[in-house]
N, C-alpha and C positions, 0 to 999 in steps of 0.2 A: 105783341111785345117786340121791341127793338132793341139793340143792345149794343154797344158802343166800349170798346176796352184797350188798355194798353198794357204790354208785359217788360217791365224793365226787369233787370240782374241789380241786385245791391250787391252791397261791398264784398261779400263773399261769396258771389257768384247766385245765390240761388234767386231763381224766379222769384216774380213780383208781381200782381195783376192788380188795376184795378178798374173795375165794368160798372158802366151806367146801364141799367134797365129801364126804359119808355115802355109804360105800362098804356095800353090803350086805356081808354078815357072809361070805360065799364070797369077796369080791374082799380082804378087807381085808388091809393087810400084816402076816402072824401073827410073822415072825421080824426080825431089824435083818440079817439075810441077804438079805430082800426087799426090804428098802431102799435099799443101795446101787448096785442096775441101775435104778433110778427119779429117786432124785434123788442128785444129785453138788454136789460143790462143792471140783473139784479143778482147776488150770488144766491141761489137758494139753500133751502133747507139740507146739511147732508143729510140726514137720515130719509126726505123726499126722493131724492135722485142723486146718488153718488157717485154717477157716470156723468151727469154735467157740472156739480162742485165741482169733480176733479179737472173739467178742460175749462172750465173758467179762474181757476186756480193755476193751472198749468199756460194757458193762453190769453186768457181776457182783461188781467190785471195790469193798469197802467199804476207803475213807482214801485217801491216807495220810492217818492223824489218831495221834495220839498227844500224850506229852509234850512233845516236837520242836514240836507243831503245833494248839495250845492254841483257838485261833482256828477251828477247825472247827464247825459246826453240830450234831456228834455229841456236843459234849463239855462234859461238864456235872460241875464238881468235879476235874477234873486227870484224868479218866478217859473212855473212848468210852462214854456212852450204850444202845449196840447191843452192848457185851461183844467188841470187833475189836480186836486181831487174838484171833481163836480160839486155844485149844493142837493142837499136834500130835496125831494119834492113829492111832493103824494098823488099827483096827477099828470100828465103828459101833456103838455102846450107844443105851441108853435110862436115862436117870438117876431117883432112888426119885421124883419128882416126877414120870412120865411123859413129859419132854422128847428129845427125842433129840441124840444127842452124834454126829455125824457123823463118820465117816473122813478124817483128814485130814491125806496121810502129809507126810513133809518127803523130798520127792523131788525139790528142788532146780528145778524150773518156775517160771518169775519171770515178771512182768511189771513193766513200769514205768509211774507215774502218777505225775503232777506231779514227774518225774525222781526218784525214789525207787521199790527195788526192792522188791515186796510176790510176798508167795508163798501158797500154801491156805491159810493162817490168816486170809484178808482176805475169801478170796471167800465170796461171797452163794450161798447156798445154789440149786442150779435143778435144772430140768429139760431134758436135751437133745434133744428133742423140738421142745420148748414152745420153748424160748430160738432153735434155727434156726426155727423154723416163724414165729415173732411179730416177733423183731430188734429185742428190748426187755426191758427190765428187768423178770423173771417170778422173784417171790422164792419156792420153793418147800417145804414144810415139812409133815414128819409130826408128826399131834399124836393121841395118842392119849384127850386127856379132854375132857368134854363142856362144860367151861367155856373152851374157843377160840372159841366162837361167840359170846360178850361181848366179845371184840377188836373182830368185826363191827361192833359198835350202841355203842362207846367215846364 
């Protein structure tokens, strides 16, 4: 594995990373079947696991932003910025551009921010691992082309 990263300071000082991993050619994820035990971006069950509700509650939720809510930092043109809330989808693809379209059923799991109820269309893409092990905001994302690493050096 290779790994490639940059640390900026945002507006209030604290640290910022973000790392591209080159997966040698054995590890890499060959199918969107390998994808969804890796990274999730679904809120689950509380009564399943109440220690990740809580940090995808606390960290993973993008908005409320919308039409409602013009006034957000996200929204540029009457629209979110960052493409939130997401659509529904029951399977994980990869769309002709190399992105991936993540899973993300309407299984009715809500959380509430700023008293407004958001569901898997909101949340920030992670890893559960990473996200109990840090207890922070870890946006995680497969990119399958070689032009992600100009995000890096933007």
């Amino acid at each position: 594995m290779e790994m490639v990263y940059t640390i900026e300071f945002q507006k209030r000082g604290l640290p910022h990373s973000h790392i591209c991993l080159f997966m040698h050619a054995d590890y890499k994820l060959p199918t969107v079947e390998d994808i969804d035990p890796i990274i999730s971006d679904g809120i689950p069950n509380i009564d399943d696991d109440l220690e990740l509700y809580s940090l995808i509650k606390e960290f993973m939720i993008h908005g409320p932003c919308g039409a409602e809510i013009l006034n957000c930092p996200c929204m540029v043109d009457r629209k979110c910025s960052k493409n939130f809330p997401k659509q529904f989808c029951n399977h994980t693809s990869v769309d002709s551009n190399g992105f991936p379209l993540y899973r993300r059923r309407n299984d009715e799991h809500l959380v509430e921010n700023s008293g407004v109820q958001l569901d898997n269309r909101n949340v920030v893409p992670y890893n559960k691992y990473l996200l109990k092990s840090y207890h922070g905001y870890i946006n995680v994302e497969l990119s399958k082309k070689g032009s992600s690493i100009k995000y890096l050096f933007k």
